[in-house]
N, C-alpha and C positions, 0 to 999 in steps of 0.2 A: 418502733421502739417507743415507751413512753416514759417520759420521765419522771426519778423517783427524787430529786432533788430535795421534798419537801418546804415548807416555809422558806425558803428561800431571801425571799422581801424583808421579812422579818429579822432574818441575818444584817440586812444591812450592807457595808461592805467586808465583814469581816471576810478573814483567810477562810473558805470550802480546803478542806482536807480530808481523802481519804484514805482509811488503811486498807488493806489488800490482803487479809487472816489474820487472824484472829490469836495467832502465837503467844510466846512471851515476847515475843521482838515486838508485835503489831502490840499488844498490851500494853506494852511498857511504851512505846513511843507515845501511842495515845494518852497514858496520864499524861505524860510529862508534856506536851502540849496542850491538855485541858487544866493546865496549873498555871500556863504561860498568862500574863494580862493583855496580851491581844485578842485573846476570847477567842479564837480561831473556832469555827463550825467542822467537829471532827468527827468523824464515822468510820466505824469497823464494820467492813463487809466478813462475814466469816462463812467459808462456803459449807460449813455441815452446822450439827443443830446445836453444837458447843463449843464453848473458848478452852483453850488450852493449847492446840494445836499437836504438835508431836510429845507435848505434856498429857500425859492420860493414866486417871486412875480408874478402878472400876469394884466397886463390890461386891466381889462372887467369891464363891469360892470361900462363906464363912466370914471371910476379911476384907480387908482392901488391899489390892494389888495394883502396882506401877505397870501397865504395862506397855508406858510409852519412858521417857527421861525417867530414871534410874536413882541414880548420885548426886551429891551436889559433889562434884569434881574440885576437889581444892578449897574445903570447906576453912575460911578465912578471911582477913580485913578486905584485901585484894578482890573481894568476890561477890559482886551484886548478886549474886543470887542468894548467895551465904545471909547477907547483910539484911537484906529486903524480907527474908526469911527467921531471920532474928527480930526485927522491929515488927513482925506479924505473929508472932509468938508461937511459931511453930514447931522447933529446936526442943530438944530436950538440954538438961545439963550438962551432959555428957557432950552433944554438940556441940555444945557453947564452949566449952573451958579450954581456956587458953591451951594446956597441953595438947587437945585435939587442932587445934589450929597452928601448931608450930611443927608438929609430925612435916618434915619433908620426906616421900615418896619416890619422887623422880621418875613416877610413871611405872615402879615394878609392884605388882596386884603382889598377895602375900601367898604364902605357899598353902595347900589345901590340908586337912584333917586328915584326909584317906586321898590314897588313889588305889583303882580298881582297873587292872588289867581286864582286857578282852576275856582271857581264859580262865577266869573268876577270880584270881591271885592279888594278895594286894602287894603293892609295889612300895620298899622302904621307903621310908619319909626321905631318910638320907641321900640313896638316891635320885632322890625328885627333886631335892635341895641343890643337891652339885650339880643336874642339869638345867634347873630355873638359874642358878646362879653365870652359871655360862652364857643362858640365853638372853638373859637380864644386863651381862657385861657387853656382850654383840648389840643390844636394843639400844645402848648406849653410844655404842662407837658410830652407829649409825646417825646420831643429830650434830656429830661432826663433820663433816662433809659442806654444810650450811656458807661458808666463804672459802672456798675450796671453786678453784676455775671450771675445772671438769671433775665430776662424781667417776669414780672406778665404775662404776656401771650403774645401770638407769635405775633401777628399781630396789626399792629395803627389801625385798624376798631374795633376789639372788645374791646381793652382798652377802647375809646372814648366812645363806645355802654356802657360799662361796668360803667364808670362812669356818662353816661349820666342817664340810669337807676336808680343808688343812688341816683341823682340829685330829678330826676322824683317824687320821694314819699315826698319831701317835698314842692313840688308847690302847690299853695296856690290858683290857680287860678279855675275858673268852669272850665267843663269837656272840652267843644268845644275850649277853646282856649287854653289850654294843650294839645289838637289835631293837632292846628296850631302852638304851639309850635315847636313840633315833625316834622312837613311839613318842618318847614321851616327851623331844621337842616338837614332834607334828601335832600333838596337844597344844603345844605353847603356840604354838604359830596359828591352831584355830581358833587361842583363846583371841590372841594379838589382832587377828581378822575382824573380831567380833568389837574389840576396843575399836579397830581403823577404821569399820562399819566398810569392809571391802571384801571381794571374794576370795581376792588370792594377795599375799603382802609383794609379788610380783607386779601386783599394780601401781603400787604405790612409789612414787617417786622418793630416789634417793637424797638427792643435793637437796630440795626444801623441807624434807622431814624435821630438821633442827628446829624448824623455824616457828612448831608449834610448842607453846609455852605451857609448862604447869604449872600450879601455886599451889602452896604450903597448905597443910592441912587435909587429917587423915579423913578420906573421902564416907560420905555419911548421907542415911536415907529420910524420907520424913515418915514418920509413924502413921500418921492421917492421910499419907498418900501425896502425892509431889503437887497433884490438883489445887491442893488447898492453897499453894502460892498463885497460879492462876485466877484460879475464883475471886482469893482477895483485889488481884489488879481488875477484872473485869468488873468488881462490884465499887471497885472509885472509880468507874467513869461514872457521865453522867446520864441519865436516861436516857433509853432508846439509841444512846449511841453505837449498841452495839448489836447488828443486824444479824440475826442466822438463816440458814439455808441459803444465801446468797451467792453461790459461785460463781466469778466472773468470768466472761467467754473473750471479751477483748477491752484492749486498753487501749484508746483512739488516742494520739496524742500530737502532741506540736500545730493543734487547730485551732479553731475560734468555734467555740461551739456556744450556740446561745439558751440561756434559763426563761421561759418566756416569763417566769414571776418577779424575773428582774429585768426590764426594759434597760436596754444599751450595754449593760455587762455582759461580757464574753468570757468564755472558761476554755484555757490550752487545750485540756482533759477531759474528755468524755470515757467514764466503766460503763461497761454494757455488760449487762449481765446475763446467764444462762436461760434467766423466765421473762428478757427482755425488756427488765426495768433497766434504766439510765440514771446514772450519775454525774452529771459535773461538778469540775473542782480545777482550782488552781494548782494544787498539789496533790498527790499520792505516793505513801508511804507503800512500797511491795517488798512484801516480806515472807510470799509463798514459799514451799521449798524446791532448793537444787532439781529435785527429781520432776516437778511438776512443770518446771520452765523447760526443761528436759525435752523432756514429752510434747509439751506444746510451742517449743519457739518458732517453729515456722503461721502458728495465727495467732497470738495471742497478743501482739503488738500490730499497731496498723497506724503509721506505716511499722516495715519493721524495724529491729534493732540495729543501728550501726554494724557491720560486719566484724570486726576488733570481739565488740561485745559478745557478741551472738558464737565466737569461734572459742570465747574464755568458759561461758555456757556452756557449749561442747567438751571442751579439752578435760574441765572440772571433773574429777571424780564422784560418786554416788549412789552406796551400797544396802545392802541391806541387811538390820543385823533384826534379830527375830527373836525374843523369848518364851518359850513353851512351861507351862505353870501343872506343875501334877500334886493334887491332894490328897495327901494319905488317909486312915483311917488313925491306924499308930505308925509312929517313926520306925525305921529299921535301922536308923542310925544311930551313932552312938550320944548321948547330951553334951552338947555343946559343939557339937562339928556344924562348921559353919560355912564351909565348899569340900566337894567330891571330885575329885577328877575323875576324867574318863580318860583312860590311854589304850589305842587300839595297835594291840601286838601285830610287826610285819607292817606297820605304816611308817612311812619316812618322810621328812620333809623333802629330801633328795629324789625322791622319785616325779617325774616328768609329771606334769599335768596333762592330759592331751584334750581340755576342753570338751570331751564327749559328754552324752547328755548322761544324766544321775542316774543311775539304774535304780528301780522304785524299790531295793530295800539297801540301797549303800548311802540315802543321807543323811543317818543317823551317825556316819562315820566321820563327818563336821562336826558333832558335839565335844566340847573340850571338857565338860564338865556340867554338877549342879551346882546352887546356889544354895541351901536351907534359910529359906527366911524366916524372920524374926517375929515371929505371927502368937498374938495374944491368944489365949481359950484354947479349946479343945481341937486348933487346926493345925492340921502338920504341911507343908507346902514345901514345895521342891521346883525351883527355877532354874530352867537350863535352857544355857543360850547359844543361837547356830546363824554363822553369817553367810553370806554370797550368795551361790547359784542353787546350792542343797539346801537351804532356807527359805528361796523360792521358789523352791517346786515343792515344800514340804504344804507350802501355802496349798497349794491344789488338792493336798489329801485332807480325807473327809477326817472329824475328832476321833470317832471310832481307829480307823487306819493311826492316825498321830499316837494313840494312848495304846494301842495294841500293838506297836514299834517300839517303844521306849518303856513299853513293862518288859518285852524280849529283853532289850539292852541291858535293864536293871536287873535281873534275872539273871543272866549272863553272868555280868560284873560282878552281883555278890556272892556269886556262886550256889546260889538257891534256890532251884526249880520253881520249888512254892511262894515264895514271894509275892505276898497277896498285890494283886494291880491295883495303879491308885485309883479312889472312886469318882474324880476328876480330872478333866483336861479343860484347861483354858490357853489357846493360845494367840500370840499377835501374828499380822497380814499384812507388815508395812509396804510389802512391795506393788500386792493388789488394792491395797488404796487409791483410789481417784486422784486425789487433790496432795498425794505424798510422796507416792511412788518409788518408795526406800526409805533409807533412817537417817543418816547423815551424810555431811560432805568429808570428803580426804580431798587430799592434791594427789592426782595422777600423774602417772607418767606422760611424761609430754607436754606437763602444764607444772606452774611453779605459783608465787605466794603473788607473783604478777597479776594472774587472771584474778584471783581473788580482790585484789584494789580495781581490777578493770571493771568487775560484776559490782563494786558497790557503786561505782562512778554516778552521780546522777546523770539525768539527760535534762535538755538534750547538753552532750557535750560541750557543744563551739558557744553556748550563750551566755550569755551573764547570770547573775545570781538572781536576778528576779524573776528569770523563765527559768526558775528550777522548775520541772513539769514529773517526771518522775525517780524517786529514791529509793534505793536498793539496800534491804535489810534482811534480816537473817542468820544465820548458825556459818551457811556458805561465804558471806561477806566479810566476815570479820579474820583477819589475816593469820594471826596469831593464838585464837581461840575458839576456831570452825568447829564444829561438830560437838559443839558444848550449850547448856542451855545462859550461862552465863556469856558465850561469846554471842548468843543468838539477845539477849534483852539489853548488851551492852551497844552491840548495832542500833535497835532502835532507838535507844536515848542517844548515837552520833545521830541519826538522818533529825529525829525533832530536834535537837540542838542546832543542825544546820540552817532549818527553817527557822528557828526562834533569833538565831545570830541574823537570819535577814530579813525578820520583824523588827529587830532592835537597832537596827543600821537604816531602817528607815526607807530601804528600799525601794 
C-alpha cells in the first residue's frame, strides 16, 4: 500500500480530514469545514469520475434530464436545499414566491390529467378523485401511530390493506367498478412505493412512519438540472480537494498509523483505497449510501463495526425506485397534462404477494404512471417511475426490450394500435450501481427512527470527543428527513459542525 497523504509536512499540524463521497452530504460537509479557521486539510475521495452522488443530471435526450434527486421536497425557509439553491441563483420566480413556499402538501402528490385503464378506457377524473382521496385519508392515519405503545400491526401496506377491506363491504357501487376501484389504489400504492423508495409498503414499518417530517412548500424542479447545485458546492472547495475515481476498499481504524512526511505524528485512520493508495487522517466524514454499507459491512471496516451498529445497518431499509425517460417525436397528449396514470384492470392491492420472481413481461405492471416534463424546444419527454423488485430486474433488460415494453403498454392504455414508439429510451440502474446499490433509505420493519441515531453515532463510541475517528453522514442518518436530499446535506453540516465544536473547545 503506498501512501497518498500528499504534503503532508506542509500541513503542519492541522486537522487531516477525510470525506468518504462525494454527495451533497460529503459536499456540503466539506465547505463548511473549509470555511472553518482551523484550516483543517480536507479531501473528498469520490469513488466515480463525478461529484453529485445520488444527484445526477445528464444531457441527452435534446435536454437535461434528472435522473438521480428529482424535487426539492418542501421547497421553503426550512429547507437547505431550497435556500443554498436560491442564494446560487437557480429558482425561477415562480419557485421563489412566497405563495409557492407556503402551499402545505402533507405529503398527498396531486391527482393526474388522464388516467388510462389497461383496456384503453379512460378512467373519470372523479373517480380517481374519490379513491386518491380515501387513499390519501388512510396515508394519513398511518403517521399516527408514532407514540402509540403497540402499532395494530407491523407494516403501512397491511394497515392500509387492512382498512381498505373494512371500507370494501360497504360500497355501494356494481361489482366491475368496485374492481376498478381496487385497480386504481394498486396504482396509488405503486406510486407510494416509488415516494418510500421500497418494494412493497408491507415493508415499511408502521409505528415510526410518523416520524418522517414534511415542510411547507409546493415541491419544484430545477430547469438546469438538480447538478447545478452540486457542481456549485464542489466548485467552492479548494483545489484538488476533491479526488475522482477513488473508491474506497477499507477503512482501518482505532490505530496509530504513521505519515512518514510527518515524523512522530500518528493518524487513528488509515483509507485504503481500491488502486491501493492510502490515506491518513484524524477524522473521516462517511457519507456512502445505505445500500453500499449494505453490501460491504462485513470488510469494509477493520476492525469491524460495533455489533449494535452493524445490526442497525442490517435492519435499515433500502429500495430502489428507478425512472424510465421516453422521447416523443410529437406529444399524443393533450397541452398542458402534466401526470398520466396507469391503472391496471383486475389488480388489487388485496391480493397476496407471493414474492415469486417477475415474469419477463409483468414488470411493467409496477408502473403507476408518467410524468410529462417540462422540457423547452422541440422535445417531448415522458418520465415514468417503477420501484422494488420489477425495477430491478427491469435493470437487466436490454434499451431495446425497455422501449419495446412500454410502447406496448402505451398503446394499450391509449387505445391506439398506431401509436408511433417514442424515438428514445433513457433509463436509470440505481440497483446495479456499485457504490449505490438502490435509491434511498425507509425504516423497515423491524427497525425504528432508533437505528437511524445508532448509524449516525460517530466512533468509536466509548471515547471522548477527541478520538472522534469516524462520522456517519447521509440521506440514511438523518432521523426525520431520510431519503431526502435536504436530509442528506443537513447531515453533513451536523458531523462538520461536530468536528468544528471540537476544534473550538480546544480539544
Amino acid at each position: 500500500m503506498q501512501s497518498a497523504g500528499g504534503d503532508v509536512e506542509a500541513q503542519g499540524r492541522r486537522p487531516q480530514v477525510l470525506v468518504v463521497g462525494g454527495g451533497i452530504a460529503g459536499l456540503g460537509a466539506a465547505q463548511r469545514l473549509c470555511r472553518h479557521p482551523a484550516l483543517p486539510h480536507v479531501r473528498v475521495l469520490e469513488a466515480t469520475g463525478r461529484a453529485g452522488g445520488r444527484i445526477r443530471s445528464e444531457r441527452m435526450l435534446g435536454a437535461v434530464v434528472d435522473t438521480g434527486a428529482h424535487w426539492i421536497h418542501g421547497p421553503s425557509k426550512g429547507n437547505p436545499v431550497f435556500q443554498l439553491a436560491s442564494e446560487y441563483g437557480l429558482l425561477g420566480e415562480k419557485e421563489l414566491s412566497e405563495e409557492n413556499q407556503q402551499v402545505e402538501l402533507g405529503g398527498h402528490l396531486g391527482l393526474p390529467c388522464v388516467t388510462y385503464a389497461s383496456s384503453g378506457r379512460s378512467v373519470s377524473l372523479e373517480l380517481v378523485a374519490e379513491v386518491a382521496d380515501l387513499f390519501y385519508a388512510l396515508l394519513d392515519q398511518t403517521r399516527e401511530f408514532l407514540h402509540v405503545a403497540t402499532a395494530p400491526v407491523p407494516s403501512v401496506g397491511e394497515y392500509l390493506k387492512q382498512e381498505i377491506s373494512r371500507r370494501l363491504a360497504d360500497w355501494t357501487e356494481e361489482q366491475e367498478t368496485k374492481k376498478l376501484k381496487l385497480a386504481i389504489l394498486n396504482s396509488l400504492f405503486n406510486l407510494e412505493c416509488c415516494v418510500s423508495g421500497t418494494h412493497s409498503l408491507d415493508l415499511v414499518a408502521l409505528r415510526p412512519f410518523g416520524e418522517y417530517t414534511m415542510l411547507p412548500g409546493l415541491d419544484c424542479t430545477f430547469q438546469g438540472g438538480y447538478e447545478g447545485l452540486t457542481s456549485r458546492l464542489a466548485a467552492s472547495l479548494p483545489k484538488d480537494a476533491l479526488l475522482f475515481n477513488k473508491p474506497v476498499k477499507t477503512i482501518h481504524w482505532n490505530g496509530s498509523f504513521q505519515e512518514e512526511k510527518v515524523p512522530g505524528e500518528t493518524f487513528p485512520v488509515l483509507v485504503e483505497c481500491e488502486d491501493g493508495d492510502c490515506f491518513p487522517a484524524h477524522h473521516v466524514i462517511l457519507t456512502v449510501p445505505l445500500g453500499f454499507l449494505k453490501e460491504h459491512l462485513d470488510t469494509f471496516f477493520q476492525p469491524p463495526l460495533p455489533p449494535e451498529k452493524a445490526r442497525a445497518i442490517r435492519k435499515m431499509g433500502f429500495g430502489t425506485n428507478n425512472k424510465i425517460f421516453l422521447e416523443f417525436e410529437k406529444p399524443f397528449w393533450k397541452p398542458g397534462c402534466q401526470h398520466m396514470q396507469v391503472v391496471w384492470e383486475g389488480s388489487s392491492p388485496l391480493q397476496d404477494e407471493d414474492g415469486a420472481p417477475v415474469p419477463r413481461d409483468a414488470w411493467v405492471k409496477k408502473l403507476s404512471g408518467f410524468l410529462v416534463l417540462p422540457l423547452s424546444g422541440p422535445v417531448h419527454v415522458l418520465c415514468g417511475f417503477i420501484a422494488g423488485l420489477e425495477s430491478e430486474f427491469m435493470e437487466t433488460l436490454s434499451d431495446e426490450e425497455v422501449l419495446q415494453s412500454l410502447t406496448q403498454v402505451l398503446r394499450r392504455m391509449t387505445g391506439n394500435p398506431q401509436l408511433p414508439a417514442p424515438r428514445n429510451v433513457l433509463r436509470t440502474r440505481w440497483h446495479s450501481a456499485p457504490y449505490t446499490r438502490g435509491s434511498y433509505s425507509y425504516v423497515a420493519v423491524g427497525s425504528t427512527g432508533d437505528d437511524i441515531d445508532l448509524l449516525a453515532q460517530p466512533l468509536p463510541v466509548d471515547g471522548a470527543d477527541a478520538q472522534l475517528q469516524i462520522l456517519f453522514a447521509g440521506e440514511a442518518t438523518h432521523r426525520t428527513f431520510y431519503s431526502t436530499t435536504h436530509g442528506a446535506l443537513l447531515s453533513g453540516w451536523r458531523e462538520a459542525d461536530r468536528l468544528i465544536g471540537l476544534w473550538d473547545t480546544g480539544s
